[in-house]
C-alpha positions as CSV (number, residue, x, y, z in Angstrom):
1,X,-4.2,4.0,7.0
2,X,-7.7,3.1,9.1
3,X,-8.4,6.2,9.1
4,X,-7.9,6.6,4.9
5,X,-10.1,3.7,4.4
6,X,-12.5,4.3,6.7
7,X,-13.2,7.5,4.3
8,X,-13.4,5.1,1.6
9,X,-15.6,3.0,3.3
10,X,-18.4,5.7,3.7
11,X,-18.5,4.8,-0.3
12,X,-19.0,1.6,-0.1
13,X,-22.8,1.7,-0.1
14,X,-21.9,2.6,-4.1
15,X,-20.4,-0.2,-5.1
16,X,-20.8,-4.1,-5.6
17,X,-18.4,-6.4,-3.1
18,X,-15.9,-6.7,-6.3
19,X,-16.2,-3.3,-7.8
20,X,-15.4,-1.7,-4.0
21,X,-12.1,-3.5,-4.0
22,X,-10.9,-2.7,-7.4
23,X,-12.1,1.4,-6.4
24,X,-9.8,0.7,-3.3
25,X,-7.1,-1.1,-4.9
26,X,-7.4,1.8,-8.1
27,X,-7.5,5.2,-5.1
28,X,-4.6,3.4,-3.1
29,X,-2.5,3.0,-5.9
30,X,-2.9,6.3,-7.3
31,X,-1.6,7.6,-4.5
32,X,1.7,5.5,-4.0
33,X,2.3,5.1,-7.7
34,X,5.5,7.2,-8.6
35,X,5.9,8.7,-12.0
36,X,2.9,9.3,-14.2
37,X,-1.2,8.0,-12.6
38,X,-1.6,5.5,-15.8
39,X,-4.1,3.1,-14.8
40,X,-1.5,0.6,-15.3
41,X,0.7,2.6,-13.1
42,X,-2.2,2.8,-10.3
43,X,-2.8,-1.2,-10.5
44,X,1.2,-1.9,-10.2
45,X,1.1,0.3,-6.6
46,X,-2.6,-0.9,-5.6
47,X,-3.0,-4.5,-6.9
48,X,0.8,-6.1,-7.1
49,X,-0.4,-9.5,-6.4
50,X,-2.7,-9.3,-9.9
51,X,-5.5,-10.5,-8.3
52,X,-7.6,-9.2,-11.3
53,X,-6.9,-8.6,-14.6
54,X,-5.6,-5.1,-16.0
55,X,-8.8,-4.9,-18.4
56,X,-11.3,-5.4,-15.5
57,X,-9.7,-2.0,-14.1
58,X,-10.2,-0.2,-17.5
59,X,-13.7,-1.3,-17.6
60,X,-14.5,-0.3,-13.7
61,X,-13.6,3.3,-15.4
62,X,-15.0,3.9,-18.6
63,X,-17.9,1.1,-18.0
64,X,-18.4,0.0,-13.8
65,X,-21.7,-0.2,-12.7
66,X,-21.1,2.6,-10.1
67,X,-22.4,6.9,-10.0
68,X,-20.0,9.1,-9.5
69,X,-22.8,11.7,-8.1
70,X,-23.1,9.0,-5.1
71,X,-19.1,9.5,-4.4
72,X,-19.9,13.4,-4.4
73,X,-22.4,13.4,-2.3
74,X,-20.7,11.0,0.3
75,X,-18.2,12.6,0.5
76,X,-19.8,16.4,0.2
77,X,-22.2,15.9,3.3
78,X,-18.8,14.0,5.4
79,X,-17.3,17.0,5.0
80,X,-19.5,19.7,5.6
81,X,-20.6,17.4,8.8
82,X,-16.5,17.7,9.4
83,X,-15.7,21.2,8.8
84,X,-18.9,23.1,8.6
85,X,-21.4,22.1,11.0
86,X,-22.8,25.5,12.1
87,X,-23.3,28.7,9.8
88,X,-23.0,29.1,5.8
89,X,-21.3,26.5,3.9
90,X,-18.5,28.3,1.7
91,X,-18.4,27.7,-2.0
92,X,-16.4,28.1,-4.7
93,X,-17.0,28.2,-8.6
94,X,-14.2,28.0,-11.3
95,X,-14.1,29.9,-14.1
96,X,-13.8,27.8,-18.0
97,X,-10.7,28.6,-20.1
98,X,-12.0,30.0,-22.5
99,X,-13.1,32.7,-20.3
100,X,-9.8,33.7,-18.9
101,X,-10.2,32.1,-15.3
102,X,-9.1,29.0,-14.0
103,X,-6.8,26.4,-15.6
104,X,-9.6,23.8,-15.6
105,X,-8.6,22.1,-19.1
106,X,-7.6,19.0,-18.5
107,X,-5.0,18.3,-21.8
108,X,-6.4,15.0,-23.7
109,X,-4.6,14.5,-27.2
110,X,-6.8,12.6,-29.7
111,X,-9.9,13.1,-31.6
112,X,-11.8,10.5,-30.3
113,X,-11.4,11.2,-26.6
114,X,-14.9,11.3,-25.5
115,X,-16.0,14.4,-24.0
116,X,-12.7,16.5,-25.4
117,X,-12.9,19.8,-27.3
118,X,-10.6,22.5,-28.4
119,X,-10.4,25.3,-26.0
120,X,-8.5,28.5,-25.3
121,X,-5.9,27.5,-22.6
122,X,-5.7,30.1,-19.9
123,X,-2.5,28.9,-18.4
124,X,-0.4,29.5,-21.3
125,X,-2.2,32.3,-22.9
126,X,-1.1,35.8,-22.6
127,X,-2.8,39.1,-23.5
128,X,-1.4,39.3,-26.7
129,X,-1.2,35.4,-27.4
130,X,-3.9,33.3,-27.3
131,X,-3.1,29.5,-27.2
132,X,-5.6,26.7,-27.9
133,X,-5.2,22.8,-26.3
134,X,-7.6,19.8,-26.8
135,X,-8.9,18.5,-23.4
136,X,-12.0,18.2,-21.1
137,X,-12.9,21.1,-19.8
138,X,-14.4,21.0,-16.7
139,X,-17.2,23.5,-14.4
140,X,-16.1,22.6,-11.0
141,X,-17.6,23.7,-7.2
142,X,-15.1,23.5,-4.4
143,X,-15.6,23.4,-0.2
144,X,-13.7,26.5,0.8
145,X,-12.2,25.1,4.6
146,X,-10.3,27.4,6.9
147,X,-7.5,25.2,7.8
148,X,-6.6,25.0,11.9
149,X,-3.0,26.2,11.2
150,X,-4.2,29.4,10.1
151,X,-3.1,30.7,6.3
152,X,-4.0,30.4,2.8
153,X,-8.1,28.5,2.8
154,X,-8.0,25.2,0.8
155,X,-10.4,24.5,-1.7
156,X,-11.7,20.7,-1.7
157,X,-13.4,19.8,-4.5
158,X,-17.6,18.8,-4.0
159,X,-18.6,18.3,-7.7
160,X,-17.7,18.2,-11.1
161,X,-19.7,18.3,-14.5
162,X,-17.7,18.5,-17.9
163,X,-19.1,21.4,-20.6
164,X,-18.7,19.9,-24.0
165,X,-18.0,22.1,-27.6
166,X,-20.9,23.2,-29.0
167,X,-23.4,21.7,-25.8
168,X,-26.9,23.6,-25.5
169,X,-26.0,23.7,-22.0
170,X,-24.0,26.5,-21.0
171,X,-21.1,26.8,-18.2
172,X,-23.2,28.5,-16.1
173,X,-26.2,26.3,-16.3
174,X,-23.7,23.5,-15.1
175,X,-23.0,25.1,-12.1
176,X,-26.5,26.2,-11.6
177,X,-27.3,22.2,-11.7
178,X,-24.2,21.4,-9.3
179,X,-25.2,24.4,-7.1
180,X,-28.9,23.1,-7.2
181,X,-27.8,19.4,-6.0
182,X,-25.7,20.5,-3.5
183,X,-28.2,22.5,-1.9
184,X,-30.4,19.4,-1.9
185,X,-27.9,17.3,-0.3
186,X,-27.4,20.2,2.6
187,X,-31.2,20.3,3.6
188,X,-31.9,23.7,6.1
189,X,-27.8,25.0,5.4
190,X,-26.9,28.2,3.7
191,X,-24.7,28.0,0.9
192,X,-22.5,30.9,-0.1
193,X,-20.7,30.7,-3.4
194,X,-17.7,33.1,-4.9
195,X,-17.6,32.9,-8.5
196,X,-15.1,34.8,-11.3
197,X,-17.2,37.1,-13.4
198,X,-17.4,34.5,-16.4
199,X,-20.6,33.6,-13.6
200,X,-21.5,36.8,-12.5
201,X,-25.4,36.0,-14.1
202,X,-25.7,32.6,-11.1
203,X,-26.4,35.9,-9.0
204,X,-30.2,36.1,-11.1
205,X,-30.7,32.4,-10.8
206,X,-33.7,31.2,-8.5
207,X,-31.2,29.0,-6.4
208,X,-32.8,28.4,-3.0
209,X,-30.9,29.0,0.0
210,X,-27.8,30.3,-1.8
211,X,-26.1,33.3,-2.1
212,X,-23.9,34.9,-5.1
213,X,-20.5,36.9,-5.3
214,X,-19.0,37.3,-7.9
215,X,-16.5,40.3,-9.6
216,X,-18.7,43.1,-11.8
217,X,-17.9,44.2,-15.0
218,X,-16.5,48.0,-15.6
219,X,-19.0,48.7,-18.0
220,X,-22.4,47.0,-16.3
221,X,-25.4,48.4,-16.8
222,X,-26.8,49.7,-13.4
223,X,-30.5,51.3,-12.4
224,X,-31.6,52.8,-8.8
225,X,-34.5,50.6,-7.6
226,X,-38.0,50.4,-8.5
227,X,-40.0,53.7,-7.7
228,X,-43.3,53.0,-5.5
229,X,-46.7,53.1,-7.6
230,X,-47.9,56.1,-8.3
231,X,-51.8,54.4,-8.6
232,X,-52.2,55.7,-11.5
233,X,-53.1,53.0,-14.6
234,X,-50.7,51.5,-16.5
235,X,-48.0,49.3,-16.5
236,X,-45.9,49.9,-13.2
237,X,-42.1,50.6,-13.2
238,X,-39.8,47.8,-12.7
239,X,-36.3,49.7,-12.1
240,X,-36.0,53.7,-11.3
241,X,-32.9,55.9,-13.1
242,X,-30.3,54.8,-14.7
243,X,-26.9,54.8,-13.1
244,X,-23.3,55.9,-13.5
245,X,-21.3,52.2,-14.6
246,X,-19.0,51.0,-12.0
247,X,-16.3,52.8,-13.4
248,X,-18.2,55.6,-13.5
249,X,-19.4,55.5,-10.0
250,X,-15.6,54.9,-8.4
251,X,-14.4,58.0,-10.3
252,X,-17.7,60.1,-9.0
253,X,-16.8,58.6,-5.5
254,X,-15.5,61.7,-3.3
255,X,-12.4,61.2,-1.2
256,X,-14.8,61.5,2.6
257,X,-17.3,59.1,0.7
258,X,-14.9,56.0,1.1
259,X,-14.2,53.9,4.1
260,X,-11.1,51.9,5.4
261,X,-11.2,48.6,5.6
262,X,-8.8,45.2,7.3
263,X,-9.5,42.1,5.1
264,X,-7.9,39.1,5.3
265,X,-6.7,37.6,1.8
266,X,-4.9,34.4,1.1
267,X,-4.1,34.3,5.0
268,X,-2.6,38.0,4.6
269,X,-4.0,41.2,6.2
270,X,-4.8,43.4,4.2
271,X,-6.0,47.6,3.9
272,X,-8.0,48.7,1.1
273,X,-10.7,51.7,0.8
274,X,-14.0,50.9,-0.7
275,X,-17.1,51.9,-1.1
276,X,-20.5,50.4,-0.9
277,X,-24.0,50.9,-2.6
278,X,-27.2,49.1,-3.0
279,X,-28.0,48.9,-6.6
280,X,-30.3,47.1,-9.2
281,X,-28.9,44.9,-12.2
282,X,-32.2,44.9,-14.4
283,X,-30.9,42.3,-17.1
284,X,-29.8,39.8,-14.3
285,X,-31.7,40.2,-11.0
286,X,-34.6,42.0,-12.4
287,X,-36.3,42.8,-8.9
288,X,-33.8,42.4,-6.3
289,X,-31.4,44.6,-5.4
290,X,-27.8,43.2,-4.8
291,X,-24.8,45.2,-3.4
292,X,-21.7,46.5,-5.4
293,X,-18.5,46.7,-2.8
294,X,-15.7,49.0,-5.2
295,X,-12.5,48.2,-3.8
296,X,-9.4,50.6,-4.5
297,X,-5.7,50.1,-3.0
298,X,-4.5,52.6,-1.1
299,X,-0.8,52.6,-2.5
300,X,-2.4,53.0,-6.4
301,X,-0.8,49.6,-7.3
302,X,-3.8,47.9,-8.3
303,X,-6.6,49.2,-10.3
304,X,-9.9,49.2,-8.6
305,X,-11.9,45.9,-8.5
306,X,-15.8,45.6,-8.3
307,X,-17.5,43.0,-6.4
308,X,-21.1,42.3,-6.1
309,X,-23.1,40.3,-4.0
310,X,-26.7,39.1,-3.2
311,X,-25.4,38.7,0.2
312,X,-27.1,42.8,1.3
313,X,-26.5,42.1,4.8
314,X,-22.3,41.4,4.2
315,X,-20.3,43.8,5.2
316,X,-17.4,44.9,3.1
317,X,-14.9,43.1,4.1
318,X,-16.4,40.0,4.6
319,X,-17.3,40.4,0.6
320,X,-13.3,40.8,0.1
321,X,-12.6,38.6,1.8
322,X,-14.8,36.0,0.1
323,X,-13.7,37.2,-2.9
324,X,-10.2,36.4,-2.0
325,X,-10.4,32.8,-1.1
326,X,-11.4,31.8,-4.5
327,X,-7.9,31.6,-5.2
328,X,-7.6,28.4,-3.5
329,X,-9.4,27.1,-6.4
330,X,-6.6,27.7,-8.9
331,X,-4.5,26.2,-6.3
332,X,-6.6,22.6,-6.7
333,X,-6.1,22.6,-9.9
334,X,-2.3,23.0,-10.2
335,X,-1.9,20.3,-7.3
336,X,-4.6,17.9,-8.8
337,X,-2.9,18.2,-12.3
338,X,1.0,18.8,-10.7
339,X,0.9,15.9,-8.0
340,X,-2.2,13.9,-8.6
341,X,-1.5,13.8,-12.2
342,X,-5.6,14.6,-13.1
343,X,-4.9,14.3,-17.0
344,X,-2.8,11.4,-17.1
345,X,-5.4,8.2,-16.5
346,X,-5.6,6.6,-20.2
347,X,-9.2,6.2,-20.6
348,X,-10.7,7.6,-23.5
349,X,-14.0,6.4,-24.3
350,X,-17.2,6.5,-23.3
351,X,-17.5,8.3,-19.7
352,X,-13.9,7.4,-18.9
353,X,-12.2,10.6,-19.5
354,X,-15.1,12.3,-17.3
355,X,-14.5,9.4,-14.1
356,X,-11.2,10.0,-14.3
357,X,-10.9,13.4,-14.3
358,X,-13.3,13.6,-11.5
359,X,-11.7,10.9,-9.5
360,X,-8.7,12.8,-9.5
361,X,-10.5,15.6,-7.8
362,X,-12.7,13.4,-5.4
363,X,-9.3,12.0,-4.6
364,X,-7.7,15.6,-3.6
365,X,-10.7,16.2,-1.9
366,X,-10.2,12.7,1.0
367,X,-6.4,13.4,0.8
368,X,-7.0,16.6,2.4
369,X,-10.0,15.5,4.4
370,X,-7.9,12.5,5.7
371,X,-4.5,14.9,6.8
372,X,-7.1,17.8,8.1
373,X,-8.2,14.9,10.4
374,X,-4.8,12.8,11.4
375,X,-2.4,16.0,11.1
376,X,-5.0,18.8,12.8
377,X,-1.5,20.8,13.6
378,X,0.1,20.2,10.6
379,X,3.7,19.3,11.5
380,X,4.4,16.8,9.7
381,X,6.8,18.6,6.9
382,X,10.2,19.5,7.9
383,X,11.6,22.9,7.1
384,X,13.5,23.3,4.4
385,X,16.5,26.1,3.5
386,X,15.4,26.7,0.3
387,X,11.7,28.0,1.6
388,X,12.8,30.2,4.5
389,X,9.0,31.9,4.5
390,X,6.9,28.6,3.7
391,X,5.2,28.2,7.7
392,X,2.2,26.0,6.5
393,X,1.7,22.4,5.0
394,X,0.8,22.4,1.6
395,X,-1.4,19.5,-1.0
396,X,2.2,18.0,-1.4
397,X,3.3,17.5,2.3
398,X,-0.3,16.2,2.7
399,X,0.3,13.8,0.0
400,X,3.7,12.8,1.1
401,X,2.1,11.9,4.3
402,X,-0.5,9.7,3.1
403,X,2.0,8.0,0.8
404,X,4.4,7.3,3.6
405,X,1.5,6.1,5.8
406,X,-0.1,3.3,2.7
407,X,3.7,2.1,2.3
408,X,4.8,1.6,5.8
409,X,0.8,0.0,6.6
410,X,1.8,-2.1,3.4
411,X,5.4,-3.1,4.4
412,X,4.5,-4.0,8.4
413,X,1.9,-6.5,6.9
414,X,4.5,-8.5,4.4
415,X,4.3,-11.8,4.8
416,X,7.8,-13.3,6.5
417,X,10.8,-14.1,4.8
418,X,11.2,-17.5,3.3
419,X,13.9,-19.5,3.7
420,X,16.0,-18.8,0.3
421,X,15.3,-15.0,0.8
422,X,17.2,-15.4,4.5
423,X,19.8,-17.1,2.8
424,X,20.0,-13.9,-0.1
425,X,20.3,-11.6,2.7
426,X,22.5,-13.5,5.0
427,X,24.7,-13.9,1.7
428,X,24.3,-9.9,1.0
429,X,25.4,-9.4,4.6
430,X,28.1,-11.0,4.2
431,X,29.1,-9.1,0.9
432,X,28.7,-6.0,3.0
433,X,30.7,-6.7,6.0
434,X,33.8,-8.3,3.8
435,X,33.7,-5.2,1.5
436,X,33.8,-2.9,4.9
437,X,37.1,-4.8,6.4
438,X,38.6,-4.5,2.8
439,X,37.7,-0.8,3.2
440,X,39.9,-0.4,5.9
């Protein structure tokens, strides 16, 4: 448990003496609270003792004098200091709803939840069914860590910004803003982030010190680079020939024109063929030249994928590879919404639904931080028949741990028995041991 609230403690520069211990008692009990994360639910595990008022809780959400940009960056620099001292920091952009990618709605019922818009749900949408839900929906960048145990990476989130219906500001512009700040925060670092194609344009955004991959579209419109000036007047060229689409290009592709390639995806090895090429994306990059990696499976099974970085001196597999570990995104977002219970909180005005949501994700984020650094080897889930393959901890075992570290911290530090509670359990004792000799 010191080691928990020592991570909460790096926050504490946030808050006012009174508002630090309701955060603690609020964090603590969302963690131990069984059953659904009401706020009422968190103050029943974190505060038993009512030592303030349940309204004084509600308020500390929707209204407490505290930033929730000040948690994020805690908390981002502590664990890049933690897991990513030396080289590029790994990053990680979801994709909205509406866009196909990641299941960042958060489901808030209600017309007056502030923030909350209709949106296409990509978790229960299908290709020939599209399904709409009312909830925030949320542009989130992730910490991609390699865990010590080897395996699947794990995503832990590093900010959080909320794209309301019918907003002038754009998904993308979000994340350029997120992107922007953490950058700032990581002064002299590279920063690498993999986004879904709904972001594929961040690659033509003047973001210093950070680098783009994202997935191509079939159909892109792609131009060999600039020819050199002629010196003759006029108005120079700024991109040479057109070229073949992606599509295009992996078809044109001759069979001694690709090369074999080991990448590692979602802790698996993997083979694929692909084939790389500098080219120019005029209505994106303009100038710069950014490389397209077309990946193709060996077996036929999957259709051919296109990548594309501004990253020119990746090699191919590191780009898959990249590409690849965005998963663990989606994987935050089923455990944050699954375990941590991310659209549960009842707070619906003002910027309540926004804190909680992001709460919910700081919190995954220290939960993870906290067992990456007490549990380094991991072994503290025991195996179980009905997951004969499963050889890693997951958010839940991590979780599990944490709870049964705040409970047994909280039940070694209970005050002593009094006297009439001895004589209950003397008097239970006895119940037991005359219903045992009657047993027999």
């Amino acid at each position: 448990m010191t080691g928990f609230l020592a991570l909460l403690g790096l926050t504490r520069a946030g808050f006012t003496a009174p508002s630090f211990a309701m955060f603690t008692h609020l964090v603590t009990g969302w963690v131990c609270a069984p059953g659904r994360r009401t706020v009422t639910a968190m103050i029943t595990a974190g505060d038993p003792a009512g030592r303030r008022a349940h309204d004084a809780y509600h308020r500390f959400v929707r209204d407490g004098a505290w930033s929730m940009h000040r948690l994020w960056q805690v908390l981002t620099r502590h664990l890049v200091t933690r897991f990513c001292p030396d080289g590029a920091i790994e990053l990680a952009c979801d994709a909205p709803p509406q866009a196909g990618g990641a299941p960042s709605l958060f489901h808030h019922e209600g017309r007056k939840v502030a923030g909350a818009g209709v949106f296409r749900d990509a978790v229960r949408s299908t290709l020939k069914k599209v399904v709409y839900a009312r909830g925030l929906n949320l542009v989130v960048i992730t910490l991609t860590v390699h865990p010590p145990w080897g395996g699947w990476t794990i995503a832990l989130p590093d900010g959080v910004r909320v794209h309301r219906k019918h907003d002038a500001t754009t998904t993308v512009a979000n994340a350029e803003t997120m992107l922007d700040q953490i950058a700032s925060w990581l002064p002299g670092q590279r920063v690498h982030v993999v986004t879904d194609g709904a972001y594929a344009t961040l690659a033509g955004a003047d973001l210093a010190r950070v680098d783009v991959t994202s997935r191509m579209r079939r159909d892109a419109a792609l131009y060999k680079p600039a020819p050199p000036r002629t010196g003759r007047r006029g108005r120079p060229r700024l991109r040479g020939e057109r070229l073949p689409t992606p599509a295009q290009l992996s078809e044109q592709t001759l069979n001694d024109q690709w090369t074999t390639i080991r990448a590692d995806q979602r802790g698996t090895t993997i083979t694929r063929m692909v084939h790389t090429r500098d080219v120019l994306r005029y209505k994106v990059n303009r100038h710069a030249l950014v490389r397209l990696v077309i990946v193709r499976d060996p077996a036929g099974v999957q259709p051919d994928d296109y990548i594309v970085t501004t990253d020119r001196h990746a090699s191919a597999a590191d780009v898959v590879s990249r590409y690849g570990d965005r998963w663990s995104v989606e994987v935050c977002f089923r455990d944050v919404k699954q375990f941590l219970g991310g659209d549960q909180p009842q707070s619906w005005t003002r910027r309540g639904p926004e804190r909680a949501a992001a709460l919910a994700l700081w919190l995954h984020a220290t939960t993870w931080c906290w067992y990456l650094t007490s549990h380094p080897d991991g072994q503290t889930w025991t195996p179980r028949p009905w997951y004969p393959r499963k050889k890693t901890p997951s958010f839940l075992d991590a979780l599990a741990t944490l709870r049964r570290t705040l409970w047994a911290q909280r039940i070694t530090h209970m005050p002593s028995p009094t006297g009439e509670d001895q004589q209950t359990t003397a008097v239970l004792t006895e119940a037991v041991r005359v219903r045992s000799d009657l047993a027999r």
